[in-house]
Backbone as JSON Lines, residues from 0, in Angstrom:
{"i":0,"aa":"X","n":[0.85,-1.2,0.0],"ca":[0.0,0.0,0.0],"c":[0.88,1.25,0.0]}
{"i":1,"aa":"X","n":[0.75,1.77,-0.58],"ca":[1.77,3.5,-0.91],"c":[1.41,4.25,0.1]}
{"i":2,"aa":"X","n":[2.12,4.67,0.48],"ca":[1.98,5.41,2.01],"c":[1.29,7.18,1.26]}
{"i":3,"aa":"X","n":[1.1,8.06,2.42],"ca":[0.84,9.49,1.75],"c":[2.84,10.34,1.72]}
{"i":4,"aa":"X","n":[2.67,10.46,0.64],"ca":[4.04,11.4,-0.29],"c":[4.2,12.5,0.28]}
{"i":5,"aa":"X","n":[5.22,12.78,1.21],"ca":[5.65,14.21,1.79],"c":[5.36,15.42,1.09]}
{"i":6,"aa":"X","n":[6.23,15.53,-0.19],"ca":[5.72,16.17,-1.51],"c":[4.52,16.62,-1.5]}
{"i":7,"aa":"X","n":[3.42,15.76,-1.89],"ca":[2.13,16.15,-1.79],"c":[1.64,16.53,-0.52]}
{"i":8,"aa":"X","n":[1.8,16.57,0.79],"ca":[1.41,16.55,1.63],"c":[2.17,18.4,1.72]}
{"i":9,"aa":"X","n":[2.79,18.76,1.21],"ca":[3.66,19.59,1.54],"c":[3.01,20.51,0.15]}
{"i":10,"aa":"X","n":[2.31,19.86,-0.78],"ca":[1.85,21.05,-1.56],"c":[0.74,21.41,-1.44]}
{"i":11,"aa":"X","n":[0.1,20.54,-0.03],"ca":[-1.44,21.03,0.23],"c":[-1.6,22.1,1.33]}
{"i":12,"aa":"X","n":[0.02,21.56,1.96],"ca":[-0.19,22.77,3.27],"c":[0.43,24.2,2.39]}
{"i":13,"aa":"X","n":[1.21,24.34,1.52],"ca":[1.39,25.68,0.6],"c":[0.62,25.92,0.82]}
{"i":14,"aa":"X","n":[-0.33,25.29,-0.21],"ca":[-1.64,25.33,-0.59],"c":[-2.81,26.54,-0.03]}
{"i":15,"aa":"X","n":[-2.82,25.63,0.93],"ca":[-3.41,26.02,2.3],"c":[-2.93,27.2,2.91]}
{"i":16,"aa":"X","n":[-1.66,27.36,3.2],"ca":[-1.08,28.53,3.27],"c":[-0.94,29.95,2.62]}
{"i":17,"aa":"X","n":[-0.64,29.27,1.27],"ca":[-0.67,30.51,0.39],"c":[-2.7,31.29,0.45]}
{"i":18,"aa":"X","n":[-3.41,30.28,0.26],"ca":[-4.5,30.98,0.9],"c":[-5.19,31.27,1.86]}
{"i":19,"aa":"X","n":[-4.39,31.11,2.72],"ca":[-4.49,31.71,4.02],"c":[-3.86,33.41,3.81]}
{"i":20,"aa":"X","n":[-2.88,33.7,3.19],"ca":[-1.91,34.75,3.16],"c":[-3.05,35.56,2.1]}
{"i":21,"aa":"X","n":[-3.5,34.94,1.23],"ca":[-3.91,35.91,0.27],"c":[-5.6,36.03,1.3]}
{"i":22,"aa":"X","n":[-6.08,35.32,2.46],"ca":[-6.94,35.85,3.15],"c":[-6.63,36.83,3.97]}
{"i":23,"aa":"X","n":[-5.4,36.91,4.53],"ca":[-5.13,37.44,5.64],"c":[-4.34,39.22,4.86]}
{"i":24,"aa":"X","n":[-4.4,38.94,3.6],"ca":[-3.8,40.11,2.62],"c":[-5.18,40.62,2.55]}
{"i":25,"aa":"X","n":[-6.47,39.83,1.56],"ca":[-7.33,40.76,1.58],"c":[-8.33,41.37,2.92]}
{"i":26,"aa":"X","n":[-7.54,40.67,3.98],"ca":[-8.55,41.14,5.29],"c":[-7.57,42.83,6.48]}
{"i":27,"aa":"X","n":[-6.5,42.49,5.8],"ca":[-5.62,43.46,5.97],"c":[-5.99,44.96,4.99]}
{"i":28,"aa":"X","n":[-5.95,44.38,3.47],"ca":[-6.69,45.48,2.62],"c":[-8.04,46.36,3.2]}
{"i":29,"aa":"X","n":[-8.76,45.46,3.91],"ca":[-10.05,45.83,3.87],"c":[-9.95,46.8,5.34]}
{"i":30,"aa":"X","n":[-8.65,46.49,6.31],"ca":[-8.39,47.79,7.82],"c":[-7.88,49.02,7.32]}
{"i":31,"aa":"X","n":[-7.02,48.17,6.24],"ca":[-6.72,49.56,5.39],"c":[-7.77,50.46,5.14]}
{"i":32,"aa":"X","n":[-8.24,49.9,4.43],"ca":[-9.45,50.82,3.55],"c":[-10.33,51.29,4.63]}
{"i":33,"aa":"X","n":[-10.57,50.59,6.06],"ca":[-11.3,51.71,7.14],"c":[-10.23,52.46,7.56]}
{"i":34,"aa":"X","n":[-9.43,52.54,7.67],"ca":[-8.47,53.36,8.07],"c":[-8.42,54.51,7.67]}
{"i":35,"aa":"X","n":[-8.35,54.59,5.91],"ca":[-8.31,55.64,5.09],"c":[-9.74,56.88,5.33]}
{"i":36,"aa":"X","n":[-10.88,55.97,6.44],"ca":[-11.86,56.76,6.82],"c":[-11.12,57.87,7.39]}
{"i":37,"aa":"X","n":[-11.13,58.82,7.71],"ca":[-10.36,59.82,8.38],"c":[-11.32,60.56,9.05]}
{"i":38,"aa":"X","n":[-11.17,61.56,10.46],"ca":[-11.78,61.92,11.27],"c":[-12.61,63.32,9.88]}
{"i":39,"aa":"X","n":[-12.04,63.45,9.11],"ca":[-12.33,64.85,8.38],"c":[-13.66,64.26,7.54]}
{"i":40,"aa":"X","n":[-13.35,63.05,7.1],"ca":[-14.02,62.64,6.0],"c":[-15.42,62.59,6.97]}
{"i":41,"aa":"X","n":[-15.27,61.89,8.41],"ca":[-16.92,62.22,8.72],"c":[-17.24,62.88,8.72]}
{"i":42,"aa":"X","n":[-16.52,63.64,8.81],"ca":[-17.15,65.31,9.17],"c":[-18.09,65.67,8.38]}
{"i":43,"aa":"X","n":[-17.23,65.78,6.91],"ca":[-17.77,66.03,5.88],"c":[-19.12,65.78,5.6]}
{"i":44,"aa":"X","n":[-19.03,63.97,6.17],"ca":[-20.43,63.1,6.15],"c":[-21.03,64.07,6.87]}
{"i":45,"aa":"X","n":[-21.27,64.18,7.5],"ca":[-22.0,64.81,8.95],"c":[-21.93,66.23,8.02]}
{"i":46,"aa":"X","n":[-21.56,67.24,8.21],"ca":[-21.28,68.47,8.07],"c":[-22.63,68.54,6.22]}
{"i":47,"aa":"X","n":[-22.35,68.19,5.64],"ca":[-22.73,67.73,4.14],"c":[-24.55,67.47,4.28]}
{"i":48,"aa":"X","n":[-24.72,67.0,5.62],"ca":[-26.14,66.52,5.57],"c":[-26.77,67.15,6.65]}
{"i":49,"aa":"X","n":[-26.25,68.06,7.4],"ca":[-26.83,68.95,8.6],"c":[-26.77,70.51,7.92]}
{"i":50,"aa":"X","n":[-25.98,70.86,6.77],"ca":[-26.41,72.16,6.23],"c":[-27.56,72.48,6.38]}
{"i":51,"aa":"X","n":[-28.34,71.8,5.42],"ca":[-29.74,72.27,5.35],"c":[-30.41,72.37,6.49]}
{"i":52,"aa":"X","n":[-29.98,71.6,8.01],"ca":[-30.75,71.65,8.71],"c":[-30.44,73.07,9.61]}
{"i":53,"aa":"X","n":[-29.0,73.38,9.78],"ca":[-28.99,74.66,10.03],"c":[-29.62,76.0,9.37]}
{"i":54,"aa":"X","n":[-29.83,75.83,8.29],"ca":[-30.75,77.05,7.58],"c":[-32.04,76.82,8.12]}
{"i":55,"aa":"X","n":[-32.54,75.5,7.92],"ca":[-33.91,75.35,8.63],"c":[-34.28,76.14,10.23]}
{"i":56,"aa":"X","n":[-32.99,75.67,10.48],"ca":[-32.76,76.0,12.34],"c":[-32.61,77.59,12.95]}
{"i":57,"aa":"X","n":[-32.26,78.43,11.54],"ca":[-31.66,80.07,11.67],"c":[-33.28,80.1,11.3]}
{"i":58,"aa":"X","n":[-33.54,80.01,10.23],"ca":[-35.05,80.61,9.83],"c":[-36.16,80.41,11.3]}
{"i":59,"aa":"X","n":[-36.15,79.5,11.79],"ca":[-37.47,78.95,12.81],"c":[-36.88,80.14,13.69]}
{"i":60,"aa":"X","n":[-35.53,80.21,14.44],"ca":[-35.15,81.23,15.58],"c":[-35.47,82.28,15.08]}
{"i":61,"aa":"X","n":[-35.23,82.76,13.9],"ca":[-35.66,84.01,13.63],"c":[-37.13,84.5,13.44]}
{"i":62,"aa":"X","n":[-38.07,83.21,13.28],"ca":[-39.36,83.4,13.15],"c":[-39.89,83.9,14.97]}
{"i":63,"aa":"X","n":[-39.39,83.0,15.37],"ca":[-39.59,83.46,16.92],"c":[-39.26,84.75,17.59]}
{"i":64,"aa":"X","n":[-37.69,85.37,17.1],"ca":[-37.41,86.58,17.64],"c":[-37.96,87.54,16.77]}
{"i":65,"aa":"X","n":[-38.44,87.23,15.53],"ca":[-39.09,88.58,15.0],"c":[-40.6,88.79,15.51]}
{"i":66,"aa":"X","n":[-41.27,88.02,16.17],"ca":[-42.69,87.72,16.6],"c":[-42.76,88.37,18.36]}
{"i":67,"aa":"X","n":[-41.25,88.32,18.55],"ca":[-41.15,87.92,20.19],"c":[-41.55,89.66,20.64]}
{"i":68,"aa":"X","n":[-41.31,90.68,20.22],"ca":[-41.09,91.68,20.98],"c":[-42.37,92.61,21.06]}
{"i":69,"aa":"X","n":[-42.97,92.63,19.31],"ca":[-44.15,93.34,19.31],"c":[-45.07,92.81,19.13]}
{"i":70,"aa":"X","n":[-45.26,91.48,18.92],"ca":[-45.97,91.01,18.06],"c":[-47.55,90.24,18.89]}
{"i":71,"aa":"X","n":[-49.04,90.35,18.48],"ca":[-50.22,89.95,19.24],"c":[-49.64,88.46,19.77]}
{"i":72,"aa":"X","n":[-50.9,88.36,20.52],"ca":[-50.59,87.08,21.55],"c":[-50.92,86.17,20.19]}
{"i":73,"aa":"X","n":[-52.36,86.74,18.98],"ca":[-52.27,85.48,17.85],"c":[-51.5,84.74,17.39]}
{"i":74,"aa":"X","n":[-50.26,85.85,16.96],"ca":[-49.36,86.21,15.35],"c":[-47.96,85.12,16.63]}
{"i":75,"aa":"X","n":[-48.2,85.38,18.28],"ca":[-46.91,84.64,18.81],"c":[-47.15,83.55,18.37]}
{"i":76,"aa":"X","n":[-48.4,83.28,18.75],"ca":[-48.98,81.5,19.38],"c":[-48.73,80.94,18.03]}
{"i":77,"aa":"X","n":[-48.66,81.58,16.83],"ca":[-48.4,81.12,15.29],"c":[-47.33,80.93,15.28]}
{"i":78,"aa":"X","n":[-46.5,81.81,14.88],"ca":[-45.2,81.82,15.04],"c":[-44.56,80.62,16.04]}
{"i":79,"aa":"X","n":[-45.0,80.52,17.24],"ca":[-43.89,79.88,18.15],"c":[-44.4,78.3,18.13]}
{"i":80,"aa":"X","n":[-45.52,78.26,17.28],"ca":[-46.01,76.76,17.33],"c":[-45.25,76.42,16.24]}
{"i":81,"aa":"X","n":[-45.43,77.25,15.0],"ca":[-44.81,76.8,13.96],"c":[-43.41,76.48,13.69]}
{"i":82,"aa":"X","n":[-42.63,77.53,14.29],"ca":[-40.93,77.25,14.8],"c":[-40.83,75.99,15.63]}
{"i":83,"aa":"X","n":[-41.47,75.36,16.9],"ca":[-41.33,74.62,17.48],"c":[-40.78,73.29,17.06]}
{"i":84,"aa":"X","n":[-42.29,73.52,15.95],"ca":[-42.48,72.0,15.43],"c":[-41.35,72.2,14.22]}
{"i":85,"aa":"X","n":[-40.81,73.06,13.87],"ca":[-39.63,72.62,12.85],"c":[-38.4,72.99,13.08]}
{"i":86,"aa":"X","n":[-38.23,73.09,14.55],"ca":[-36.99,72.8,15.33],"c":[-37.41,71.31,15.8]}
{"i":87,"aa":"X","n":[-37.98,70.95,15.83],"ca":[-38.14,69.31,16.43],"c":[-37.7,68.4,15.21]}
{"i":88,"aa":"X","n":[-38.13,68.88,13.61],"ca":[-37.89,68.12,12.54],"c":[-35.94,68.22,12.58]}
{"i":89,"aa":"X","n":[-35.63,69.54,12.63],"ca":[-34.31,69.81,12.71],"c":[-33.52,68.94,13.44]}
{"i":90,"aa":"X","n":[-34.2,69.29,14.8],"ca":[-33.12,68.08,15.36],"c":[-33.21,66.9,15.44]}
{"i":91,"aa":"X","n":[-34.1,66.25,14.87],"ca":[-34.36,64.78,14.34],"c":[-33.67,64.29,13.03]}
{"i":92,"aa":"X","n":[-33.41,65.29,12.71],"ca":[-32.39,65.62,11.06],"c":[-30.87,66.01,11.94]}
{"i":93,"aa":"X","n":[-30.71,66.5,12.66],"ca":[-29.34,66.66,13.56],"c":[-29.25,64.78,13.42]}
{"i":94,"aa":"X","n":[-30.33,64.57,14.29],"ca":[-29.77,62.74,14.82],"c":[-29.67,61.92,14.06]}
{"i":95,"aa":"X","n":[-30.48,61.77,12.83],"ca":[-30.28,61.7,11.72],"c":[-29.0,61.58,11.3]}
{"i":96,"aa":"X","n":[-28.74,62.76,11.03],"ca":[-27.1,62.8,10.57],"c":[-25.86,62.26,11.05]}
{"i":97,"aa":"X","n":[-26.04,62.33,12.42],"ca":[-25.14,61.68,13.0],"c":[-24.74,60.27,12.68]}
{"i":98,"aa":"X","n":[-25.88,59.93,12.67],"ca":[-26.08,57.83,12.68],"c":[-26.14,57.92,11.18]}
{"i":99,"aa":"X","n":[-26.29,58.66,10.2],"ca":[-25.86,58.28,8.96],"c":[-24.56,58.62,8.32]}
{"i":100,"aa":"X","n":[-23.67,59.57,9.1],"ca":[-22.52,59.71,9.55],"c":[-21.5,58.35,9.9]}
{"i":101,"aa":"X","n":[-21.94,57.54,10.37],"ca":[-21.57,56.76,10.52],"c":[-20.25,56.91,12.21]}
{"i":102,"aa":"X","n":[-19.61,55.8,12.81],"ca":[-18.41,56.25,13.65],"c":[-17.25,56.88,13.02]}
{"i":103,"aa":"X","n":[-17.39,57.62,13.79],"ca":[-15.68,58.78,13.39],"c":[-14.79,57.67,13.66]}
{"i":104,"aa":"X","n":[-13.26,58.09,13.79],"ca":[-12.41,57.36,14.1],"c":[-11.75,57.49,15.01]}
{"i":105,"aa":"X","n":[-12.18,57.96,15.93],"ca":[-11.66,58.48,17.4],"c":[-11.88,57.53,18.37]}
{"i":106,"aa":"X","n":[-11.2,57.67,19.19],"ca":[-11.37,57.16,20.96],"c":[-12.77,57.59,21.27]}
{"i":107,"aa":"X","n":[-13.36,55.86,21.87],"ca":[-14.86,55.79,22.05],"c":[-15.78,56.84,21.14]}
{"i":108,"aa":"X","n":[-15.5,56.76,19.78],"ca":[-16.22,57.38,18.8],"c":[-17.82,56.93,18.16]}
{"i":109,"aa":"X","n":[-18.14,55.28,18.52],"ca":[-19.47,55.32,18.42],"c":[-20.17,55.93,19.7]}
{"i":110,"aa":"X","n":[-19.77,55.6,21.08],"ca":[-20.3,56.35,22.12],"c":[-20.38,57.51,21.86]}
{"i":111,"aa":"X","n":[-19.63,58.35,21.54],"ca":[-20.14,59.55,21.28],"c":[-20.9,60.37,20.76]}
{"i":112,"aa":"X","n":[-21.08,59.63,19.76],"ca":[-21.99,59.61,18.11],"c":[-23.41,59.23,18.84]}
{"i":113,"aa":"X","n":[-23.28,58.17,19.4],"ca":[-24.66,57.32,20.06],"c":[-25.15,58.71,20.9]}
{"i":114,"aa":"X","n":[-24.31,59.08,22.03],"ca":[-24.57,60.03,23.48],"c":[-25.49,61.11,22.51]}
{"i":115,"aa":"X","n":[-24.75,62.11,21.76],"ca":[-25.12,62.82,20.92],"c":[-26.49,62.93,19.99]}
{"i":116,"aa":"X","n":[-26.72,61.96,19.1],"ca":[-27.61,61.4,18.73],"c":[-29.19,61.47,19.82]}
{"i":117,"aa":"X","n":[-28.69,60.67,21.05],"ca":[-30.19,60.43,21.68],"c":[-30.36,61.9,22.4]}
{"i":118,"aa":"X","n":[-29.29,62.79,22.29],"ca":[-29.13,64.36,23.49],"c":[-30.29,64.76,22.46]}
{"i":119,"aa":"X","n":[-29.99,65.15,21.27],"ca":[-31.05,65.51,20.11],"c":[-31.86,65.37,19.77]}
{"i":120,"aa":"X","n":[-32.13,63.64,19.99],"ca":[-33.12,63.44,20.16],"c":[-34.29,63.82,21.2]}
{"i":121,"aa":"X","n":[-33.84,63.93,22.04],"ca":[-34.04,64.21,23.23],"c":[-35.32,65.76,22.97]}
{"i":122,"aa":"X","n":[-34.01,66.49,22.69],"ca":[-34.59,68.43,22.16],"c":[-35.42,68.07,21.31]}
{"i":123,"aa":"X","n":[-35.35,67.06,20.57],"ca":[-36.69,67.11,19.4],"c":[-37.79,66.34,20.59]}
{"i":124,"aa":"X","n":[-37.56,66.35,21.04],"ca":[-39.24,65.73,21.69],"c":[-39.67,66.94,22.58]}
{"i":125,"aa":"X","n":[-38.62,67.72,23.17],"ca":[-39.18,68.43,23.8],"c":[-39.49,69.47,22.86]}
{"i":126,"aa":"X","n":[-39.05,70.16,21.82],"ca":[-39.4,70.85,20.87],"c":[-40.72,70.82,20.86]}
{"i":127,"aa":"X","n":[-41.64,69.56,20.43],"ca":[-42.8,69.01,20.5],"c":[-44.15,69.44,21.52]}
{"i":128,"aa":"X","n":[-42.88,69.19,22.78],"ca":[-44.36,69.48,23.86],"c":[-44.23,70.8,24.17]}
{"i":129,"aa":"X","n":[-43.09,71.68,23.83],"ca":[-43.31,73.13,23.7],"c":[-44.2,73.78,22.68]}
{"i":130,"aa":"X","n":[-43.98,72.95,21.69],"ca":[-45.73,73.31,20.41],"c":[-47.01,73.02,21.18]}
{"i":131,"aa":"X","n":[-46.93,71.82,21.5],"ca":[-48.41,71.33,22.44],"c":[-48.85,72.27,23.56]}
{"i":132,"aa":"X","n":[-47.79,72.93,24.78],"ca":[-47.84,73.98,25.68],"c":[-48.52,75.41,24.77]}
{"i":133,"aa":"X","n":[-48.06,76.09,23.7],"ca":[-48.17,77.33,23.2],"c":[-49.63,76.78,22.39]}
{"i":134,"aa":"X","n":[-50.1,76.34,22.02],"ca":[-50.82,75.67,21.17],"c":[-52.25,75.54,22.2]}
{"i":135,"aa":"X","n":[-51.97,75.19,23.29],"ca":[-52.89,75.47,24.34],"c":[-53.42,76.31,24.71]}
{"i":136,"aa":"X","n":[-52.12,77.74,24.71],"ca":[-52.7,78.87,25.09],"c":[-53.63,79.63,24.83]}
{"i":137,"aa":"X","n":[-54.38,80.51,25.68],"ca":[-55.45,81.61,24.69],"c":[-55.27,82.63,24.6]}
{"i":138,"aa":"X","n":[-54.95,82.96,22.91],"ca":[-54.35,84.58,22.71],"c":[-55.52,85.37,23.44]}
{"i":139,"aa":"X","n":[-56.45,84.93,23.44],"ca":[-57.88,86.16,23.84],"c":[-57.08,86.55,24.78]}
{"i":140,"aa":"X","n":[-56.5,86.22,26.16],"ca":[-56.75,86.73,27.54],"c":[-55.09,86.92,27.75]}
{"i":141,"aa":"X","n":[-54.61,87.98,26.85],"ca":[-53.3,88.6,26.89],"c":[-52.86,88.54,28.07]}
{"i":142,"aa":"X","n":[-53.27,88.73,29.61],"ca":[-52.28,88.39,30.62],"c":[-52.11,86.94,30.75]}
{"i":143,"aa":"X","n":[-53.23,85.96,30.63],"ca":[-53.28,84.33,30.87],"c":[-51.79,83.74,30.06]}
{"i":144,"aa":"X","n":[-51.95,84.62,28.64],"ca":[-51.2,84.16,27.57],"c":[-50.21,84.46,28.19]}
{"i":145,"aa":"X","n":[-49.79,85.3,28.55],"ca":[-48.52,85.92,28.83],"c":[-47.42,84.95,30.03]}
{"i":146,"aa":"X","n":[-48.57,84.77,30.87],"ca":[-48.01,83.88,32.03],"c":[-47.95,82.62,31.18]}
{"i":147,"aa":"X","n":[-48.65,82.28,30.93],"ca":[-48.26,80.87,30.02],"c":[-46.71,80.71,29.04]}
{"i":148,"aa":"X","n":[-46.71,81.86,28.41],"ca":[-45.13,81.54,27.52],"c":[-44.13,81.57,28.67]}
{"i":149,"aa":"X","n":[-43.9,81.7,29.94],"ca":[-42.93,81.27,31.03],"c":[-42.73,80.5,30.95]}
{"i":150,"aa":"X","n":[-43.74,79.34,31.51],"ca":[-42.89,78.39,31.29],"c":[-42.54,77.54,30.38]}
{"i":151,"aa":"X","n":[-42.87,78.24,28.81],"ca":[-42.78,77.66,27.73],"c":[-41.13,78.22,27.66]}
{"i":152,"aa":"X","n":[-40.84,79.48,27.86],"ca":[-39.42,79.82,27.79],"c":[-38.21,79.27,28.62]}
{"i":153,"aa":"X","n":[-38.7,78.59,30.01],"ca":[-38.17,78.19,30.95],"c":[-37.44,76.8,30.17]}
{"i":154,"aa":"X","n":[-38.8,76.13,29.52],"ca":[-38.52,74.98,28.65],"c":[-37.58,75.01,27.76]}
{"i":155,"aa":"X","n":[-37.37,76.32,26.78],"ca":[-36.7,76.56,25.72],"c":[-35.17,76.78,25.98]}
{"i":156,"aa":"X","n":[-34.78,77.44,27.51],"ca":[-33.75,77.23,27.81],"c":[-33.33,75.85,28.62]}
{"i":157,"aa":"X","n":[-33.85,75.48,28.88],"ca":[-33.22,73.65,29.1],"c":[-32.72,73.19,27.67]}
{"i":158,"aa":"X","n":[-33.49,73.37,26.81],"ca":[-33.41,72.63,25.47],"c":[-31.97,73.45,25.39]}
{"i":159,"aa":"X","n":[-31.48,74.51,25.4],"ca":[-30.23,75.23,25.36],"c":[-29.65,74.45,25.64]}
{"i":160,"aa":"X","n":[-29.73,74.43,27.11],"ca":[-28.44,73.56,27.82],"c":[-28.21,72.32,27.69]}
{"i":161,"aa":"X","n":[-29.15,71.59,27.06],"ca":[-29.09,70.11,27.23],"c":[-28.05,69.49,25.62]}
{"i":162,"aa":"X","n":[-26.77,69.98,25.7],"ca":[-26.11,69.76,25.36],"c":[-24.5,69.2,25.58]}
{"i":163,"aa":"X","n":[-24.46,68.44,26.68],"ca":[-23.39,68.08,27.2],"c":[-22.72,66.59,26.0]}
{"i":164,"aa":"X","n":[-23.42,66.24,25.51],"ca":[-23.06,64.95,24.63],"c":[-22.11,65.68,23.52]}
{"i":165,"aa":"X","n":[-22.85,66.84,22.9],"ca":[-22.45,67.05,21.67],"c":[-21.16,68.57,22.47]}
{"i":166,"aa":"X","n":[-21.04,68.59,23.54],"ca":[-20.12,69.44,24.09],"c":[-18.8,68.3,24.01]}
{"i":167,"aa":"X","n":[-19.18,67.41,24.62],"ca":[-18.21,66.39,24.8],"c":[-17.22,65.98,23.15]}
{"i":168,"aa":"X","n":[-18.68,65.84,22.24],"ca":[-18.26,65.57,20.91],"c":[-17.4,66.71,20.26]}
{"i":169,"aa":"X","n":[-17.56,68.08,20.53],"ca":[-16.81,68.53,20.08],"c":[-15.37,69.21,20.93]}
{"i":170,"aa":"X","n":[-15.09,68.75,22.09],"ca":[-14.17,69.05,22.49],"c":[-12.85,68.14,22.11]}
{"i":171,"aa":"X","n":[-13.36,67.08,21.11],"ca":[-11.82,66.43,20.57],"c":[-11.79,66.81,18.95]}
{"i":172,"aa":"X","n":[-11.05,65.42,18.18],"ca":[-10.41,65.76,17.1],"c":[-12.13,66.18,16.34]}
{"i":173,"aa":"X","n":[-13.4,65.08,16.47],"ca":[-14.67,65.26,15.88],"c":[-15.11,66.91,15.96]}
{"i":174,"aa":"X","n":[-14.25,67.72,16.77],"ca":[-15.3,69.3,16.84],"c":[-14.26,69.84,15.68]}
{"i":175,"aa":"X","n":[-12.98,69.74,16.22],"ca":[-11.88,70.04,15.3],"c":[-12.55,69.94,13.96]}
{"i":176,"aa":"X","n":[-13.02,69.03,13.03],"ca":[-13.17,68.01,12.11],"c":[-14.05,69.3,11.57]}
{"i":177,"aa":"X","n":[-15.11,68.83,12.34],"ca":[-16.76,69.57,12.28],"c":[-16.36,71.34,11.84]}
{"i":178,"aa":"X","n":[-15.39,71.9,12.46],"ca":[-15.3,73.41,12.0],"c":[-14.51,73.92,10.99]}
{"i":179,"aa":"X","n":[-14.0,72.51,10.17],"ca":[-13.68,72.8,8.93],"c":[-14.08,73.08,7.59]}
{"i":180,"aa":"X","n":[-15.26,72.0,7.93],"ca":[-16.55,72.08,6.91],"c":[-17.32,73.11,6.78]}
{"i":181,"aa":"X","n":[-17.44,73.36,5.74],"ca":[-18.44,74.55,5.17],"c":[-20.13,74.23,5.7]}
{"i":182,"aa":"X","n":[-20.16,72.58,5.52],"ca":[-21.51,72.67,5.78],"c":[-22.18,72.81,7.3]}
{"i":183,"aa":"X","n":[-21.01,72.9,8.61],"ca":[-21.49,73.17,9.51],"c":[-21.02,74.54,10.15]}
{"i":184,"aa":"X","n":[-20.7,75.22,9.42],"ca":[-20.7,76.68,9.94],"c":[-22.13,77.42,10.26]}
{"i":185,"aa":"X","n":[-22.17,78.08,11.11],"ca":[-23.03,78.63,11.87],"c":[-23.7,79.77,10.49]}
{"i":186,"aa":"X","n":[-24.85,79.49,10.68],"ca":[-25.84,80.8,9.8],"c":[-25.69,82.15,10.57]}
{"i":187,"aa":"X","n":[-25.95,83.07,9.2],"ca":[-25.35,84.06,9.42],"c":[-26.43,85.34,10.42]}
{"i":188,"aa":"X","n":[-27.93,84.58,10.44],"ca":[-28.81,84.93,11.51],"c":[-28.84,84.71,13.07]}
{"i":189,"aa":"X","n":[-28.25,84.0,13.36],"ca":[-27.82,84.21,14.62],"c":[-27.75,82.49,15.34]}
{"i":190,"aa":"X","n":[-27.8,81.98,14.5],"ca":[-28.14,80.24,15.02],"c":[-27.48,79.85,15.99]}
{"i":191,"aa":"X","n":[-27.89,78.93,16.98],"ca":[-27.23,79.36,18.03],"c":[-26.34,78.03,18.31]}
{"i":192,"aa":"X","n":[-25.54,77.62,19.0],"ca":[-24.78,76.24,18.31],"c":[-24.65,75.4,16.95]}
{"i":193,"aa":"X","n":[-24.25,76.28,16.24],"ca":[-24.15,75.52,14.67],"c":[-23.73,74.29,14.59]}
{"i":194,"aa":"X","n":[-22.42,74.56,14.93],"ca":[-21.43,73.54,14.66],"c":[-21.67,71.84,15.29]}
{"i":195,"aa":"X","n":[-22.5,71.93,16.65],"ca":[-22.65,71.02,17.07],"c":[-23.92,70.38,16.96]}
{"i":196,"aa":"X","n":[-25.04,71.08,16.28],"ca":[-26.54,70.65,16.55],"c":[-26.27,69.34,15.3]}
């Protein structure tokens, strides 16, 4: 009986080897090629698909501060319902962007992306029940109304502050990234965190 031939036994482990190498080549190609992701290039991602939402975001603030000073209790309750609800689309289009952004390439960079994401989410819901609050009110009884937008404003500054995720996000290379891009520069109406919404 012929035993098994070193030879052959030795051209299966090549064999075997050599495609192992050309696996371990194209699985190497493919870290490469995330690699070549670069912290800028998300940006871009990101930056590229939140433009529009910053114009959206300058127009609604400005609908509010042009309404805010003289304007009937009607023409507010219009105005501030209507801004509300398309600052809520905005920053649902902020979160949006993020998660279609994909992870940067930074230290704990999906966490951040994630933190960020639900912070926004977050302002878009409350966006919401600040429409539902003003929306309630009754322009008829100008003092009722009046006490009522308190604590609709009280609300509007939380939504301010409730930005510690996307503070965090931009205090590394991702804010860096973010203020290079054209598409997240701040509108020229007064928008108020551009770069990070």
């Amino acid at each position: 009986m012929e035993g098994t031939h070193p030879v052959k036994v030795n051209k299966k482990l090549a064999a075997v080897l050599s495609g192992g190498a050309v696996l371990v080549l194209a699985l190497s190609g493919c870290s490469e090629e995330e690699d070549k992701f670069t912290v800028d290039d998300w940006a871009k991602k990101y930056c590229d698909a939140v433009e529009p939402q910053l114009k959206k975001q300058a127009a609604a603030e400005q609908l509010i501060r042009s309404t805010a000073s003289d304007g009937k209790p009607g023409d507010i309750q219009t105005a501030d319902s209507r801004a509300f609800q398309e600052l809520a689309d905005v920053y649902k289009g902020y979160a949006s962007a993020f998660r279609a952004a994909g992870t940067p390439p930074v230290e704990n960079g999906a966490e951040l992306v994630k933190a960020a994401a639900s912070e926004l989410d977050a302002n878009a819901t409350s966006y919401l029940k600040l429409k539902q609050q003003v929306d309630q009110l009754d322009p008829e009884d100008q003092q009722t109304f009046a006490d009522g937008l308190v604590p609709v404003a009280d609300g509007l500054a939380k939504i301010e502050q409730n930005q510690n995720a996307r503070d965090r996000l931009r205090a590394g290379e991702t804010g860096t990234a973010m203020t290079k891009q054209p598409g997240c520069k701040p509108v020229a109406s007064g928008s108020t965190g551009g770069t990070t919404s």
